[in-house]
DRENTINU-718924 format. One record per residue: residue in one letter; residue number from 1; x, y, z of N, C-alpha, C, O in turn. Coordinates in Angstrom, 3 decimals, always signed. Layout:
# residues N
<A,NUM,<X,Y,Z>,<X,Y,Z>,<X,Y,Z>,<X,Y,Z>>
...
# end
This chain:
# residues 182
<X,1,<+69.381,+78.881,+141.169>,<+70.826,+78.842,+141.295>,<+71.402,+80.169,+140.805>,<+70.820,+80.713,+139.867>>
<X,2,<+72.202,+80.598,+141.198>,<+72.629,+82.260,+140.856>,<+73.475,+82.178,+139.797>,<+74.364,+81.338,+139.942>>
<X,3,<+73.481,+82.901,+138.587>,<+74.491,+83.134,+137.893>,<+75.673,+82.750,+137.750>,<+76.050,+82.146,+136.745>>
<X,4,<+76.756,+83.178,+139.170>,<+77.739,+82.379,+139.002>,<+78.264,+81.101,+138.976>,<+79.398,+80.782,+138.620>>
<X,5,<+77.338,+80.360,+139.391>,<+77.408,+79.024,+139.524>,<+76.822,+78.185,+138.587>,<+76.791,+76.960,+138.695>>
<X,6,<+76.204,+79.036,+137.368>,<+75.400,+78.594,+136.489>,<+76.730,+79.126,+135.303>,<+76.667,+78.883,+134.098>>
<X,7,<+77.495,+79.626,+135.747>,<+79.017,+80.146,+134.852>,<+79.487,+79.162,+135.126>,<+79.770,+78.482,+134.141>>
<X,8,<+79.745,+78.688,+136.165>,<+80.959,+77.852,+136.571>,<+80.767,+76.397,+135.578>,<+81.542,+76.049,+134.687>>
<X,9,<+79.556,+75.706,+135.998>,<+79.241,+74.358,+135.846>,<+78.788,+74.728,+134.501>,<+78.542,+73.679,+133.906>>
<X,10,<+78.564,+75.757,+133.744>,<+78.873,+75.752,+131.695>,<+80.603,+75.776,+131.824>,<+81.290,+75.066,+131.090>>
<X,11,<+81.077,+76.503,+132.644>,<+82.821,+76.053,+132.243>,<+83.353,+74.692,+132.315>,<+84.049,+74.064,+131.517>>
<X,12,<+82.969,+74.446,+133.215>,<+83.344,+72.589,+133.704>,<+82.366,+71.949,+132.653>,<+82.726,+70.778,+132.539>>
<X,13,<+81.845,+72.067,+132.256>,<+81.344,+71.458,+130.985>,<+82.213,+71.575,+129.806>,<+82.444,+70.493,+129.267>>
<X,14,<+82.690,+72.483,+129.330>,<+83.212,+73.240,+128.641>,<+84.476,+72.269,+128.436>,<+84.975,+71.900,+127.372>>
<X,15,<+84.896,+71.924,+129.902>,<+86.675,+71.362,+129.828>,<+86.178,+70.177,+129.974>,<+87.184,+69.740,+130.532>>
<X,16,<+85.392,+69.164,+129.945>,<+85.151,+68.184,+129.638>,<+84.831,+67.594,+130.899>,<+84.291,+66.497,+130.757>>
<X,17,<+84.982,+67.949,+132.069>,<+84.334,+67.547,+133.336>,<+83.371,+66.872,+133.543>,<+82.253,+67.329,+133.301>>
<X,18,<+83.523,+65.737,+133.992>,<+82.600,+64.856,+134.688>,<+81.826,+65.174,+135.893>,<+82.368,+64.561,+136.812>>
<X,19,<+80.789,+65.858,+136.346>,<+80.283,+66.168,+137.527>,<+78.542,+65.761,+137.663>,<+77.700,+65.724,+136.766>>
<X,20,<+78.401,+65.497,+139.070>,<+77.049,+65.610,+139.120>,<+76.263,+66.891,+140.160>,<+76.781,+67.315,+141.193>>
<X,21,<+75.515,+67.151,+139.852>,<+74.601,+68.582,+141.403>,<+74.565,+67.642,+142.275>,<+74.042,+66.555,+142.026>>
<X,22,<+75.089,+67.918,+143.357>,<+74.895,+67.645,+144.597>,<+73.804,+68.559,+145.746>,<+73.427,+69.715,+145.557>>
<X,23,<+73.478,+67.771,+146.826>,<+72.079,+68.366,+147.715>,<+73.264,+69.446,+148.647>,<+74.396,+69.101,+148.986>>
<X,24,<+72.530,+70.976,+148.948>,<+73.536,+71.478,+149.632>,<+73.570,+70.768,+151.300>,<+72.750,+70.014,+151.824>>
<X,25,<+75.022,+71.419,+151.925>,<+75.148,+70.702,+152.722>,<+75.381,+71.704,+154.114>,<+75.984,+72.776,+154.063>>
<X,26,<+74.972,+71.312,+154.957>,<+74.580,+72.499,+155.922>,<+74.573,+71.909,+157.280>,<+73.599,+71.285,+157.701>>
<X,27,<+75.942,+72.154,+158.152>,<+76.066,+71.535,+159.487>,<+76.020,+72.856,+160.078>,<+77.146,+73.342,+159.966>>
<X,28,<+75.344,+73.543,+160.573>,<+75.480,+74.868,+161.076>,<+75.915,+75.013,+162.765>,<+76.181,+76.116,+163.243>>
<X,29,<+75.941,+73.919,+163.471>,<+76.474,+73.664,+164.761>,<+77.820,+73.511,+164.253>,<+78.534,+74.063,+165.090>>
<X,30,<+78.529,+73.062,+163.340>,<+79.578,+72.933,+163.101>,<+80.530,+74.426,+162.331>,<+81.732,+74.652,+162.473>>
<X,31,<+79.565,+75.216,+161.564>,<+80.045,+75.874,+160.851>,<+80.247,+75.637,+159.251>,<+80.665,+76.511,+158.491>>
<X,32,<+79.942,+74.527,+158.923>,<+80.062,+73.823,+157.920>,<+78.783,+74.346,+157.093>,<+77.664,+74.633,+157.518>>
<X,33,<+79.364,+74.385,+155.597>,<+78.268,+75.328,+154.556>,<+78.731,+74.848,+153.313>,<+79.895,+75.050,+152.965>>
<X,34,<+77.575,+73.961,+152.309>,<+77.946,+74.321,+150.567>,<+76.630,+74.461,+150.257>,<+75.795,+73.692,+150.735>>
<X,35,<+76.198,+75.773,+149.159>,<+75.014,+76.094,+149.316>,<+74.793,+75.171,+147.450>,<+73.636,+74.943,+147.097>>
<X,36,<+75.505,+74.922,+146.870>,<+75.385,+74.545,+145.297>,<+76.642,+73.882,+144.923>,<+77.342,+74.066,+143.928>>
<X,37,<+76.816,+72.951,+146.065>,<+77.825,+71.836,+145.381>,<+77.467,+70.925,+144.242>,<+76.376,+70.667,+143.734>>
<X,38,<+79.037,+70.389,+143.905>,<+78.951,+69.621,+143.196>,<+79.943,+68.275,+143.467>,<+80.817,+68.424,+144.321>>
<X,39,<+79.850,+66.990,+142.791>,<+80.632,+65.996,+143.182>,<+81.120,+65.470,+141.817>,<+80.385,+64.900,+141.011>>
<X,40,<+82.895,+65.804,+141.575>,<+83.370,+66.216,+140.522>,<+83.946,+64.689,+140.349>,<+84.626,+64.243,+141.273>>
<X,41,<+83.637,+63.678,+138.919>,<+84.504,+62.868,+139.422>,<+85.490,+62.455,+138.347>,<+86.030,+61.351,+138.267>>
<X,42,<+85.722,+63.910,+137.197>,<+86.584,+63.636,+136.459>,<+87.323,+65.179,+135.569>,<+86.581,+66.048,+135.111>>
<X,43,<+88.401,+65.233,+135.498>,<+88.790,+66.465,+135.455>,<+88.790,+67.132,+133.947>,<+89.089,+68.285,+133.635>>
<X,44,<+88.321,+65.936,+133.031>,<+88.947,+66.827,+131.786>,<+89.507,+66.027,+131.143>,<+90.059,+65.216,+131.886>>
<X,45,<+89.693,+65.782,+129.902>,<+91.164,+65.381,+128.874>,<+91.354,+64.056,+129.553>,<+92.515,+63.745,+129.819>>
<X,46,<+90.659,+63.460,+129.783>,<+90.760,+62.037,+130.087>,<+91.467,+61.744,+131.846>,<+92.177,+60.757,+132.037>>
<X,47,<+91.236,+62.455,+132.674>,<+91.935,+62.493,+133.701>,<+91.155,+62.099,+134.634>,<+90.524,+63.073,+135.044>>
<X,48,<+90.824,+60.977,+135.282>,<+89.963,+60.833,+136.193>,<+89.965,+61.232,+137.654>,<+91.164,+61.163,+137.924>>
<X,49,<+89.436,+61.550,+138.587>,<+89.286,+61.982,+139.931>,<+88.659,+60.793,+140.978>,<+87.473,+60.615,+141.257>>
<X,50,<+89.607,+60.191,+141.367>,<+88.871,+59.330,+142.422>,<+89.972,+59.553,+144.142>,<+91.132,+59.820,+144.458>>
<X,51,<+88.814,+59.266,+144.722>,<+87.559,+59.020,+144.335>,<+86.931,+60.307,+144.363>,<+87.660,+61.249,+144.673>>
<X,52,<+85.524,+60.583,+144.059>,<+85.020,+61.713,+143.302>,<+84.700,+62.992,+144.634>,<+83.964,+62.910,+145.618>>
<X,53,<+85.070,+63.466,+144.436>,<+85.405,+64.601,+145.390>,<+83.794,+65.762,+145.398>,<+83.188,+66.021,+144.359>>
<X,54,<+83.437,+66.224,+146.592>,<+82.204,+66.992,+146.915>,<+83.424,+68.313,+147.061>,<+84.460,+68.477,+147.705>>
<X,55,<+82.568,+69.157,+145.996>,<+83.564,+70.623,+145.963>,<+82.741,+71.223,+145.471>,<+81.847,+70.847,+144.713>>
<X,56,<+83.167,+73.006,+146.179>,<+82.488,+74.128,+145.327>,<+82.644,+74.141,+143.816>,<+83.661,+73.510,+143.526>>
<X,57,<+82.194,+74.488,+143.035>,<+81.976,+74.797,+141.666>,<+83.194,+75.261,+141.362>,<+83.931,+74.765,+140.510>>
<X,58,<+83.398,+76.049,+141.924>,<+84.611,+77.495,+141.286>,<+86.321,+76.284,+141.712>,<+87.298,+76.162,+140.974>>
<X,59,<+86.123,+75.666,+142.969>,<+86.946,+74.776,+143.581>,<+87.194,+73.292,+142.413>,<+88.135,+72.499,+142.391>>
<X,60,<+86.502,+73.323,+141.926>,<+86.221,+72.059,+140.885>,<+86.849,+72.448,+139.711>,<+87.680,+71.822,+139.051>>
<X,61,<+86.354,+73.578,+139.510>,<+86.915,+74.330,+137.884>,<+88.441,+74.688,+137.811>,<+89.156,+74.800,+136.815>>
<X,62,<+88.776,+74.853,+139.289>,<+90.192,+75.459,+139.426>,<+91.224,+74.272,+139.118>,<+92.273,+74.311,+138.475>>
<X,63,<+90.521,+73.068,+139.860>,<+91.423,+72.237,+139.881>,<+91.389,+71.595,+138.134>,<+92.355,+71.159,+137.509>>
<X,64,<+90.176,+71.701,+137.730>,<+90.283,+70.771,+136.218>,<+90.963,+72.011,+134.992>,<+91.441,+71.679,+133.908>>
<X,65,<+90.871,+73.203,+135.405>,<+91.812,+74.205,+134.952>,<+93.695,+73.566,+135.080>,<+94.511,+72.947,+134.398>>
<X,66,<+93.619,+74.018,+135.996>,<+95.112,+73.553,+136.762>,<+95.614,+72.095,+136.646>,<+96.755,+71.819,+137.017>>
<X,67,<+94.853,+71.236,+136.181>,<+95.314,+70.435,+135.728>,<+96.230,+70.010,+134.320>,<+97.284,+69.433,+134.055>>
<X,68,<+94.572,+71.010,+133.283>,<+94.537,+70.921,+131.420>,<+96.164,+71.697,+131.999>,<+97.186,+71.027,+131.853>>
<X,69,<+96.233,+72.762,+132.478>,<+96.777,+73.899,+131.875>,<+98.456,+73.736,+132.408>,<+99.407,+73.902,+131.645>>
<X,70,<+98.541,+73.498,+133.379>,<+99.566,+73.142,+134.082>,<+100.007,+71.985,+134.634>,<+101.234,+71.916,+134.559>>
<X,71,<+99.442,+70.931,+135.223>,<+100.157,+69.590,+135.618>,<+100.419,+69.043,+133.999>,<+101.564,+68.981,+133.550>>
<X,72,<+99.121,+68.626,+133.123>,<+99.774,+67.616,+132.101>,<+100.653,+68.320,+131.215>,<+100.906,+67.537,+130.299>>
<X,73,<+101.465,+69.814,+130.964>,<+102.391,+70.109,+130.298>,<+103.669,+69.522,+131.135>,<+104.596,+68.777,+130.818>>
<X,74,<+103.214,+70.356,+132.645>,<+104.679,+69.739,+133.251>,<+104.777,+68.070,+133.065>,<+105.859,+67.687,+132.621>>
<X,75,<+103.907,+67.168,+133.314>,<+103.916,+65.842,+133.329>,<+104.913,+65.740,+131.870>,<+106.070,+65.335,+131.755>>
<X,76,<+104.131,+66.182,+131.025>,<+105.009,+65.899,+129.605>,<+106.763,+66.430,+129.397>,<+107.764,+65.918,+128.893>>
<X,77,<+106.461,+67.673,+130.063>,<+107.777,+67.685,+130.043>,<+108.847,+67.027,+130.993>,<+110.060,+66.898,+130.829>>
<X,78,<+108.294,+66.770,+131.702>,<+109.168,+66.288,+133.022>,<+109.748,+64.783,+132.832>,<+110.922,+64.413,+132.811>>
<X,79,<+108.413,+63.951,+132.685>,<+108.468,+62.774,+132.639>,<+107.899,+62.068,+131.772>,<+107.663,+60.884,+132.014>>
<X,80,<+107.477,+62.782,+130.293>,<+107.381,+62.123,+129.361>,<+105.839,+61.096,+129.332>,<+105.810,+59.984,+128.805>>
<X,81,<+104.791,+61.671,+129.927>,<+103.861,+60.777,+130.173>,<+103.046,+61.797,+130.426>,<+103.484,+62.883,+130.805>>
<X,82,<+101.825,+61.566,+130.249>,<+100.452,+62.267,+130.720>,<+99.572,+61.815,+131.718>,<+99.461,+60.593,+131.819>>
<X,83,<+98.856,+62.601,+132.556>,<+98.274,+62.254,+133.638>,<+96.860,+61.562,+133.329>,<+96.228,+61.699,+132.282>>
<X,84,<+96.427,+60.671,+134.617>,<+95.195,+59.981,+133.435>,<+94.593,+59.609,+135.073>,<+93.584,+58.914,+135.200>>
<X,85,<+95.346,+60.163,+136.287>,<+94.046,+60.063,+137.684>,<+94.881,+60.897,+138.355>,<+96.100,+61.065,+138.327>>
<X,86,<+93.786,+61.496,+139.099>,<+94.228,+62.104,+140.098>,<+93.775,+61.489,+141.351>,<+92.570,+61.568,+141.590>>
<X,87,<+94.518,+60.905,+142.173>,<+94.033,+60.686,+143.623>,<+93.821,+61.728,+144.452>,<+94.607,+62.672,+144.384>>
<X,88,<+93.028,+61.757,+145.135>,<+92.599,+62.732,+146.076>,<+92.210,+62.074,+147.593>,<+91.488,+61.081,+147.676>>
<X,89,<+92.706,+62.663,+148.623>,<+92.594,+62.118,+150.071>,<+91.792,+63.096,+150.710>,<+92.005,+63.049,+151.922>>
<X,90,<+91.116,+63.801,+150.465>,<+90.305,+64.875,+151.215>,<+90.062,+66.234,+150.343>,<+90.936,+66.990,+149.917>>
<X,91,<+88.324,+66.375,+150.152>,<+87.601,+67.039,+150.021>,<+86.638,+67.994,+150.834>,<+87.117,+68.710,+151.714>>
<X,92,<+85.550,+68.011,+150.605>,<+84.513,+68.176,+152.140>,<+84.416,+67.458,+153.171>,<+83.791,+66.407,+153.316>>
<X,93,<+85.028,+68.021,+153.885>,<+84.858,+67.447,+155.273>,<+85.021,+68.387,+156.381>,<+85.974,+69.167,+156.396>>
<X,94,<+83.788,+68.341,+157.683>,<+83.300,+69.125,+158.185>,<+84.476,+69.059,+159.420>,<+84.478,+68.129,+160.226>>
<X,95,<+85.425,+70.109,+159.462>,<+86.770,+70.193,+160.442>,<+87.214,+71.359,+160.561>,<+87.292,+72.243,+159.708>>
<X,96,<+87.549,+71.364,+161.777>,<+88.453,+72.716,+161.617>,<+90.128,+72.771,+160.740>,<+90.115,+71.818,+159.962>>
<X,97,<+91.311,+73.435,+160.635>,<+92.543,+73.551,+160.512>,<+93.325,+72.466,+160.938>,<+92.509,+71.547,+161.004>>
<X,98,<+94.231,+72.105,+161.209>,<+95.167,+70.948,+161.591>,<+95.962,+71.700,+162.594>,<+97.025,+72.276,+162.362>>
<X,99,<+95.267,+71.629,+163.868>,<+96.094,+71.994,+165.067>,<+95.490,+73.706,+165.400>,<+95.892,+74.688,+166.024>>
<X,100,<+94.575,+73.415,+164.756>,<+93.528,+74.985,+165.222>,<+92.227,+74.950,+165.320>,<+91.609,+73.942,+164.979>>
<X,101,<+91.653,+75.977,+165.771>,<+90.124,+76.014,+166.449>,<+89.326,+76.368,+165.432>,<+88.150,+76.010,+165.373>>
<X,102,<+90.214,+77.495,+164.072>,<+89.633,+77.469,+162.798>,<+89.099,+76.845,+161.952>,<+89.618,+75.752,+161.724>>
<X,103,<+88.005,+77.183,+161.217>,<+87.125,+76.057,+160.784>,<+88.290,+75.698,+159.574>,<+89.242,+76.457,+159.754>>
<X,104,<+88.553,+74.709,+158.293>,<+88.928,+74.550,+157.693>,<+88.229,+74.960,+155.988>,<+87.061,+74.768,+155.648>>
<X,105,<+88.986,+75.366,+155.402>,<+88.388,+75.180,+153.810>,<+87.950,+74.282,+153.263>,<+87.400,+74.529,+152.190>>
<X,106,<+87.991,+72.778,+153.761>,<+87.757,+72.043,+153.573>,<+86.536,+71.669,+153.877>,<+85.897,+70.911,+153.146>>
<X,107,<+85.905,+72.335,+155.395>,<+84.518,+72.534,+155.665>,<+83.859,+73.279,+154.798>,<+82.629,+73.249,+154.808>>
<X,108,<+84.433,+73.939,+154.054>,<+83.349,+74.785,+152.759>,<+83.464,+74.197,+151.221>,<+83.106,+74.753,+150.183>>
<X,109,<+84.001,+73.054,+151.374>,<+84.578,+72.465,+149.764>,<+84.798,+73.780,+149.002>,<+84.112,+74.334,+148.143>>
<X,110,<+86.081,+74.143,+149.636>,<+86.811,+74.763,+148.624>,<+88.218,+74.424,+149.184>,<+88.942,+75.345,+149.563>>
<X,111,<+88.576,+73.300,+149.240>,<+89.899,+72.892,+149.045>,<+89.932,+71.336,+148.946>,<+89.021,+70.589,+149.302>>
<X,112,<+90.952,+71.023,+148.486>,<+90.979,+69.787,+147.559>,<+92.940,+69.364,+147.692>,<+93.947,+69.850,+147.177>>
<X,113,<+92.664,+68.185,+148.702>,<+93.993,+67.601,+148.969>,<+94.359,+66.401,+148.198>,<+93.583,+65.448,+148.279>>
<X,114,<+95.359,+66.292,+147.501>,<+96.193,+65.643,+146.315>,<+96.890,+64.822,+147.107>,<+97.480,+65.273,+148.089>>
<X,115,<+96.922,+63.219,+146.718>,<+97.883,+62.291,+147.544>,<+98.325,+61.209,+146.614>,<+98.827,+60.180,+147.064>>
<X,116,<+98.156,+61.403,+145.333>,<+98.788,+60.884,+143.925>,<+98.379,+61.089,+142.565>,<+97.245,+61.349,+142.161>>
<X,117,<+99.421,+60.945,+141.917>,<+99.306,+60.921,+140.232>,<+99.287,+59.771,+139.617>,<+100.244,+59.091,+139.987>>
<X,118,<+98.607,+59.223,+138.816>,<+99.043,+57.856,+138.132>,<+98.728,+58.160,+136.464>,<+97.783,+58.726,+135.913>>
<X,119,<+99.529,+57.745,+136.120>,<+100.335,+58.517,+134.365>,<+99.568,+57.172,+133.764>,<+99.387,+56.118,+134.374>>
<X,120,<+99.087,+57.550,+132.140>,<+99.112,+56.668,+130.965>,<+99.838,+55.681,+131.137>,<+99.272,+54.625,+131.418>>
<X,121,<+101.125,+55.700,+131.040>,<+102.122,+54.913,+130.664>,<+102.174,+53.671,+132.011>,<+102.876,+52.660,+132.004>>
<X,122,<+101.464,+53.992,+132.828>,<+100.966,+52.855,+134.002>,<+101.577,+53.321,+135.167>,<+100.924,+53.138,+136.194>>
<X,123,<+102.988,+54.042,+135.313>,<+103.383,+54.683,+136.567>,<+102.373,+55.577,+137.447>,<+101.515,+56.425,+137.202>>
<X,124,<+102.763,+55.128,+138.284>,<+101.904,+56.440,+140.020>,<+103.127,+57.192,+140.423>,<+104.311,+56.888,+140.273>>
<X,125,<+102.640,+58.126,+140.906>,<+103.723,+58.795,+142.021>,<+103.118,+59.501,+142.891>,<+102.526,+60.489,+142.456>>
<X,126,<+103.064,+59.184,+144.637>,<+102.875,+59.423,+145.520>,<+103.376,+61.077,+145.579>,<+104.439,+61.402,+145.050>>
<X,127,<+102.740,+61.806,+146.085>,<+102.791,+63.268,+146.860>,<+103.862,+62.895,+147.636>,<+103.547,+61.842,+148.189>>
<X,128,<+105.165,+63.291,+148.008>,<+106.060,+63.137,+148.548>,<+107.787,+63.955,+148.480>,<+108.192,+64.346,+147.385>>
<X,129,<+108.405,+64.078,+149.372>,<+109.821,+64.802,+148.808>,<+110.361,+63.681,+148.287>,<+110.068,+62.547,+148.665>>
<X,130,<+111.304,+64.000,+147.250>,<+111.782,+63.147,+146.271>,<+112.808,+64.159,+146.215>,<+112.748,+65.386,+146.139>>
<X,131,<+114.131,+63.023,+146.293>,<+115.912,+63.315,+145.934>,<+116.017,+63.491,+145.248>,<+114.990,+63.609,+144.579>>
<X,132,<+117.286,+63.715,+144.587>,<+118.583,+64.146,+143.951>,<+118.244,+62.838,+143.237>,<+117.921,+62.953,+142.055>>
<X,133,<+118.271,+61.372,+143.870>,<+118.849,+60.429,+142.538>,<+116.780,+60.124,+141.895>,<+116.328,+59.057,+141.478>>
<X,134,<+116.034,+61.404,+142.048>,<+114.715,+61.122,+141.521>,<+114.141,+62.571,+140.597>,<+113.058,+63.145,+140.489>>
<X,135,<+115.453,+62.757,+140.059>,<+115.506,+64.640,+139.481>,<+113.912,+64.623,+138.780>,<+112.983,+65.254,+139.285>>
<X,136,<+113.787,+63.865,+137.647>,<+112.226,+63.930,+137.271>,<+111.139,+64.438,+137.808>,<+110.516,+65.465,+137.537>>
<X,137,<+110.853,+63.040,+139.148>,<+109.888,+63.362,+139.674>,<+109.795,+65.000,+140.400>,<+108.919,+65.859,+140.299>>
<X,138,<+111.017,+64.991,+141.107>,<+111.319,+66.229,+141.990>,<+110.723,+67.216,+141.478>,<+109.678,+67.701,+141.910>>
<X,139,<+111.561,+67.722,+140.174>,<+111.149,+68.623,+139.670>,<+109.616,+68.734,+138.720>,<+109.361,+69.863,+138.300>>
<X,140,<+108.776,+67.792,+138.435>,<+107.421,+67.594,+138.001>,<+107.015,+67.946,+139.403>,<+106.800,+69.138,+139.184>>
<X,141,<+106.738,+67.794,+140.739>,<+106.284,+68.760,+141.429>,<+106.855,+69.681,+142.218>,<+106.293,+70.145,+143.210>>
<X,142,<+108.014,+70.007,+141.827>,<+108.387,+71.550,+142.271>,<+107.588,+72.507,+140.874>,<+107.353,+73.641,+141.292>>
<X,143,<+107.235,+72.377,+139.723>,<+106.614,+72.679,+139.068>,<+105.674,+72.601,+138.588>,<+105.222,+72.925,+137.490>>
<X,144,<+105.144,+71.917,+139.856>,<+103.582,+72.034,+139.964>,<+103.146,+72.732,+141.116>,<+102.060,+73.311,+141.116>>
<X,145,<+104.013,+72.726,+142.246>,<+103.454,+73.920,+143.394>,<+103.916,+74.892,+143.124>,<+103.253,+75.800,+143.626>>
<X,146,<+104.959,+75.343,+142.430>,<+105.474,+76.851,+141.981>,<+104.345,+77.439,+140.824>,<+104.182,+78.655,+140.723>>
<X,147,<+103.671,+76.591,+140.063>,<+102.719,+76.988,+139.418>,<+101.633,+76.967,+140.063>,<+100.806,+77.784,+139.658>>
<X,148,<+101.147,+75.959,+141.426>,<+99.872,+76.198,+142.164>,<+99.606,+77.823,+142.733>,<+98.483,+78.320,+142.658>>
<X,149,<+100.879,+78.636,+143.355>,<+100.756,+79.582,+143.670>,<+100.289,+80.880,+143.189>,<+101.078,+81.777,+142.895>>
<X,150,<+98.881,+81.009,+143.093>,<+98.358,+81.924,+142.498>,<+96.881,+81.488,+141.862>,<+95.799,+82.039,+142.061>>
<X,151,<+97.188,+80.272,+140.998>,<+95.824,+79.801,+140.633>,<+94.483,+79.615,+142.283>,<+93.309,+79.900,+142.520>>
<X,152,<+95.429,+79.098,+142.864>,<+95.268,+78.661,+144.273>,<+95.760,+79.824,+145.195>,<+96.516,+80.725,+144.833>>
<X,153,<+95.232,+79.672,+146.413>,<+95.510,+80.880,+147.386>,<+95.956,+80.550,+148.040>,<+96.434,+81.443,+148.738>>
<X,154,<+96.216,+79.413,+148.427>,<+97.065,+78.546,+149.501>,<+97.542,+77.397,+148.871>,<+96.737,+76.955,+148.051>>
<X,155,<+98.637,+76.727,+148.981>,<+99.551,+75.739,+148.521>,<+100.388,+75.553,+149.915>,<+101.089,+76.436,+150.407>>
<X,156,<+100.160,+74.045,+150.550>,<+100.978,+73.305,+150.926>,<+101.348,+71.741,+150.445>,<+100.740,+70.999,+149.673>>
<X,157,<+102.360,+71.570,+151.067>,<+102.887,+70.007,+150.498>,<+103.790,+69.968,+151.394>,<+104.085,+70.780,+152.271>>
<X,158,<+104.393,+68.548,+151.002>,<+105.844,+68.036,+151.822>,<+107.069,+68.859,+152.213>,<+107.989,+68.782,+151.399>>
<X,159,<+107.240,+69.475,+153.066>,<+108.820,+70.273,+153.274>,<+107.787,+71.710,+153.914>,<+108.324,+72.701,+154.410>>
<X,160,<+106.417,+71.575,+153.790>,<+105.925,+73.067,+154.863>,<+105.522,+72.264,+155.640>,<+106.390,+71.640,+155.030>>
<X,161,<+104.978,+71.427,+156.577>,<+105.063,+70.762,+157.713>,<+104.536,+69.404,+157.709>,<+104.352,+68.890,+156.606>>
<X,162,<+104.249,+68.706,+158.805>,<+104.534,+66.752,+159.239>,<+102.889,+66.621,+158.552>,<+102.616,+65.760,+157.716>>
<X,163,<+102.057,+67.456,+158.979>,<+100.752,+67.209,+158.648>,<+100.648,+67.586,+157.211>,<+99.552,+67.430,+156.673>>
<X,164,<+101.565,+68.023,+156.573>,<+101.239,+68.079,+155.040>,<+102.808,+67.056,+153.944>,<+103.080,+67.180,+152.749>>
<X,165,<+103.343,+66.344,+154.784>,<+104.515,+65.264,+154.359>,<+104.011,+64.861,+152.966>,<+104.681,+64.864,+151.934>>
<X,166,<+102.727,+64.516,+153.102>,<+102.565,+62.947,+152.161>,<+101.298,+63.482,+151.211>,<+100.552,+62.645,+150.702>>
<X,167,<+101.065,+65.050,+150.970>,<+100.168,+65.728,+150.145>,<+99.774,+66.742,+149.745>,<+99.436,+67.294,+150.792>>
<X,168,<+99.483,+67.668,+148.670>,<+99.299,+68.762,+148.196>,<+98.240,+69.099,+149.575>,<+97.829,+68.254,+150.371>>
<X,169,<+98.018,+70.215,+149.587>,<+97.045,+70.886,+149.974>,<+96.431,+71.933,+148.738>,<+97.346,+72.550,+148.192>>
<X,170,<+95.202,+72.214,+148.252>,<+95.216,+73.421,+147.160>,<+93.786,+73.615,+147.668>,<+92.778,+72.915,+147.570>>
<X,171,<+94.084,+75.050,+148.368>,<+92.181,+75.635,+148.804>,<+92.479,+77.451,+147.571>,<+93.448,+77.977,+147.023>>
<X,172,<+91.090,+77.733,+147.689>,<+90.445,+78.950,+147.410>,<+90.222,+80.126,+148.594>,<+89.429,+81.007,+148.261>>
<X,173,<+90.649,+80.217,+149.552>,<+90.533,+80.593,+150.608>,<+90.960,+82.447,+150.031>,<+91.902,+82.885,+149.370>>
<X,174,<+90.100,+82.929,+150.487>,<+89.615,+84.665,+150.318>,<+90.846,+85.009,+151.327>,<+90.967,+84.570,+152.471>>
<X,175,<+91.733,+85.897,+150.647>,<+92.908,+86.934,+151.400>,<+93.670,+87.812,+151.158>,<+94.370,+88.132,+150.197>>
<X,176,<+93.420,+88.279,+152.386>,<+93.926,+89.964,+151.699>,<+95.463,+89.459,+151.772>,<+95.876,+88.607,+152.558>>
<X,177,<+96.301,+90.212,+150.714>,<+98.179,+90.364,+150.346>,<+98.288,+88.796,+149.805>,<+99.357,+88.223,+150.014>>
<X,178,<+97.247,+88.092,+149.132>,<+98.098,+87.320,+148.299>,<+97.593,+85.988,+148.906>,<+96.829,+85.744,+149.840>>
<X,179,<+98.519,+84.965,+147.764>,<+98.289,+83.796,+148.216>,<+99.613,+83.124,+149.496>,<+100.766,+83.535,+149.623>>
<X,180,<+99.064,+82.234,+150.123>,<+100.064,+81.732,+150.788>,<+100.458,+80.529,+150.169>,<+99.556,+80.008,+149.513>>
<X,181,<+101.685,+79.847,+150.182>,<+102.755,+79.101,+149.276>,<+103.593,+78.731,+150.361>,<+104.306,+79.586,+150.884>>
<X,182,<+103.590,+77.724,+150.702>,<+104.657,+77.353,+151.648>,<+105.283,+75.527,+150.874>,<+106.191,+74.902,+151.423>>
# end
């Protein structure tokens, strides 16, 4: 296993990550490639991941990073509660883009789509736009994709288009001028 990946999975150890080695995965008619996955099924600080998501290393670390570091402060500040699951609706899976011939990040587990939160205190909250009479929630994820931008190289959600209404999008995707944030 090379170095960096022997960095990564001592970091995800490190933050308390739940993971197991996974067999690599290799559809090569498809385009589809993970040469040293892993199947992550808990983020850290008591935060569970279900269901347990097949992701690159570095893709795994980002998200249990971005969680410690940024969702459960905003959670606390926002709404007074700490995060304790993350739902997830899509990991690896061998596809192209949504409405393109491009393979997807998702074919390389390095992106990881978010489709709820469910807090200590027993509340969930669905990935979704949220009003004026829901200021809390609103702003707990407007300050969580204004902070995705950058950890992450791409950030979509509800209000950048129909195919992303009802969920984060957060990949690792290699690019030149920056991350994209929509």
């Amino acid at each position: 296993m090379p170095r960096a990946e022997r960095q990564c999975r001592a970091a995800l150890a490190r933050a308390g990550a739940s993971f197991a080695e996974a067999p690599p995965v290799h559809e090569p008619e498809d385009g589809c490639r993970m040469d040293h996955p892993v199947l992550l099924s808990d983020l850290g600080d008591g935060v569970a991941l279900e269901p347990p998501a097949l992701l690159t290393c570095p893709m795994a670390e980002a998200t249990a990073r971005f969680m410690r570091e940024e969702v459960r402060p905003a959670a606390e500040r926002h709404l007074e509660t700490s995060p304790d699951t993350l739902v997830q609706v899509s990991a690896y899976v061998c596809r192209s883009r949504h409405g393109s011939e491009t393979i997807s990040e998702h074919a390389s587990g390095n992106a990881l789509d978010w489709g709820a939160i469910r807090f200590e205190d027993g509340t969930a909250l669905d990935i979704r736009e949220y009003g004026a009479d829901e200021a809390a929630e609103r702003d707990f994820f407007a300050a969580i994709r204004e902070a995705a931008c950058g950890p992450f190289a791409t950030v979509l959600g509800p209000g950048t288009d129909e195919a992303h209404a009802d969920h984060f999008h957060f990949d690792l995707a290699e690019r030149n001028g920056g991350a994209y944030c929509r």
